[in-house]
N, C-alpha and C positions, 0 to 999 in steps of 0.2 A: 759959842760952841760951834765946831766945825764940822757940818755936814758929810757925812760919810756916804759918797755916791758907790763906793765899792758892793756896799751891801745891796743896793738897790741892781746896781748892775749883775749880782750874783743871782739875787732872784728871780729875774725874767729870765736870764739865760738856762739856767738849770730847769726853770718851769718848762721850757720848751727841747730843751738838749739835752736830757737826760734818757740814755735808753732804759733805765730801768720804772721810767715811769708809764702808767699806763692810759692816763688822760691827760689833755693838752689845757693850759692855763686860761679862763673865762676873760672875754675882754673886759669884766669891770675890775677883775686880779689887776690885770696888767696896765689899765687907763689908772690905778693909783700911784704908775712911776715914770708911765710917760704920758707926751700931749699926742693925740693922732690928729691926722691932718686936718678932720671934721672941727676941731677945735683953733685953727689958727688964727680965726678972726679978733680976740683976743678975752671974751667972757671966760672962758676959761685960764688964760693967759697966768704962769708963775714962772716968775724967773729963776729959779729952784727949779722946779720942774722941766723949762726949758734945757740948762744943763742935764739934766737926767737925763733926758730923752734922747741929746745929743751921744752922751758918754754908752750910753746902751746900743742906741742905732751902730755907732762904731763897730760896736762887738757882735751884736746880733746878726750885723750883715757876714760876718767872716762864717755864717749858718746857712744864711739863710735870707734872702731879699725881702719874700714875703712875711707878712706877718702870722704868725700859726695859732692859730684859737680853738678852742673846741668847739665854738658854735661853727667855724668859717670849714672849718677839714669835717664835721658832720655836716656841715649844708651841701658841700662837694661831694662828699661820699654819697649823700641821699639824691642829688641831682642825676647823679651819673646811673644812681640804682633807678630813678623816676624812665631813663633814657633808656631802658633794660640793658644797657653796657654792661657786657660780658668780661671784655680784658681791656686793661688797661695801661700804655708805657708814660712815664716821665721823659721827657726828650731834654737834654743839656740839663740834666739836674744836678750837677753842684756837688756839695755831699752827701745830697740824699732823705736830707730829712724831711721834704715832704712826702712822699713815699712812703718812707718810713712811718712814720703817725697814719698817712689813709690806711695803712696794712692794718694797723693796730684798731681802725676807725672802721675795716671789710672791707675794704677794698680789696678787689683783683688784680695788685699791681703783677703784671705779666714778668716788666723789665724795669729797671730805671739807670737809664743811659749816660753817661757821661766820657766827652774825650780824657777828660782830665789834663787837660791843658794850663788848666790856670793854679798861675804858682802860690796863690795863698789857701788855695784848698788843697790840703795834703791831709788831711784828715777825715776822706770817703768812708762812710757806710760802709758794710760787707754787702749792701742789696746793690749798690753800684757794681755796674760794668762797665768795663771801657770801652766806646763804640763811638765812631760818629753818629750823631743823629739825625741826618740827611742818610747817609747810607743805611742805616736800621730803618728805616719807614721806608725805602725799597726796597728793600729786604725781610719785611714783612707787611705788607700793605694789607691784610685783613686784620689785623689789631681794632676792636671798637675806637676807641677813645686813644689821644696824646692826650698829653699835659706839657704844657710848654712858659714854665715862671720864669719870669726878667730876661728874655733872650737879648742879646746883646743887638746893638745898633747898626748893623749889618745886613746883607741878603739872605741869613739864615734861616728864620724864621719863614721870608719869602718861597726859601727854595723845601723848606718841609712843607707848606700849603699847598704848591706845586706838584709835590711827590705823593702829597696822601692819595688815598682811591675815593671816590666819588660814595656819596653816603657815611664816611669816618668823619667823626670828630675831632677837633681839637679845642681844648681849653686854656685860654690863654689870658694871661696874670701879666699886667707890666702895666704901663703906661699908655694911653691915647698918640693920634697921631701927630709927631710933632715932638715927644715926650723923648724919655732916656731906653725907650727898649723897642727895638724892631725896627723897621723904616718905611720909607712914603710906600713902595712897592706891596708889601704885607697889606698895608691898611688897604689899597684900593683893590686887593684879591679878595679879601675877604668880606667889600661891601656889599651891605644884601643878605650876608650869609647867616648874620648873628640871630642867636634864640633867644624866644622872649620867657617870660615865667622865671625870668631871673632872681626878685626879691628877694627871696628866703636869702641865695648866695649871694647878693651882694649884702643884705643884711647883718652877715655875720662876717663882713671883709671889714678889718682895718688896714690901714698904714701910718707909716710915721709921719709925724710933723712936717709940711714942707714935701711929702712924694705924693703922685697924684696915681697909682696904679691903682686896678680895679680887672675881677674876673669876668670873662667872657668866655660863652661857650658857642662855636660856629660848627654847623655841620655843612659839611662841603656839597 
């Protein structure tokens, strides 16, 4: 019999990209079609599931980097609420769907920004705008809170740390230093900076197989 990954791959995607749904999919839903990275050492190990994981990741990423769960977008929502953070922008968000789910989740999302540059995202949110995100954090530097997921491997993320005002937050989703998102310049602005009482949020962060991202939230 031959394995049908189409359907596997329909369900995570829809669990998470669907706007008319109202809750975000549990990581034990989604740990039954793919491997996350906590599992590579190989006790969990299916070679079945390996392909899964891969044909999904594929698709999932044309969403979306992070991985979106209900525990991980309510442990951020309730982090940010712990931090009394009043407003809140997305900075280079993509299409939007994270945003989109914290709205659904109370969040204050203020704005959520995007140049919209990159040509396989042609499928933006209505909550997107088109803005650089370096010029939107000078142009309004009393926003509590950014959110900043998988910034690209560049000065950008550098040059929004630069820009925030002193006391803002940002929260930020990618990779360690050395990894596929931000650069050596980022990492040495913001050491020192990071908050601790993290577990609940990292507790309810996955990723996929093989990526090593995790959230961080620094106050400048």
């Amino acid at each position: 019999m031959i394995h049908d990954h189409s359907l596997e791959r329909y369900s995570v995607i829809k669990s998470a990209f669907d706007k008319n749904l109202i809750k975000l999919p549990t990581i034990e839903f989604i740990s039954n079609y793919i491997l996350f990275d906590c599992e590579w050492e190989g006790y969990n190990y299916s070679a079945t599931k390996s392909q899964s994981t891969y044909e999904i990741k594929e698709e999932y990423v044309k969403h979306s980097f992070c991985i979106l769960t209900d525990e991980f977008v309510r442990a951020l929502s309730e982090a940010l609420n712990k931090l009394n953070v009043e407003t809140v922008t997305e900075l280079a968000c993509g299409p939007g769907w994270l945003s989109w789910w914290l709205v659904k989740y109370k969040t204050n999302i203020v704005a959520a920004v995007d140049d919209k540059s990159w040509k396989n995202h042609n499928h933006y949110l209505p909550i997107v705008k088109k803005c650089d995100a370096i010029e939107f954090v000078k142009k309004h530097p009393n926003i509590d809170a950014y959110i900043l997921s998988w910034p690209y491997m560049d000065n950008m993320a550098a040059k929004i740390w630069r820009a925030m005002k002193k006391g803002r937050i940002l929260v930020y989703i990618g990779e360690s230093t050395g990894g596929c998102t931000a650069d050596e310049e980022f990492f040495d602005l913001v050491e020192g900076h990071e908050m601790e009482d993290l577990w609940e949020l990292e507790g309810g962060h996955r990723s996929f197989w093989g990526v090593h991202d995790k959230p961080t939230i620094y106050r400048k």
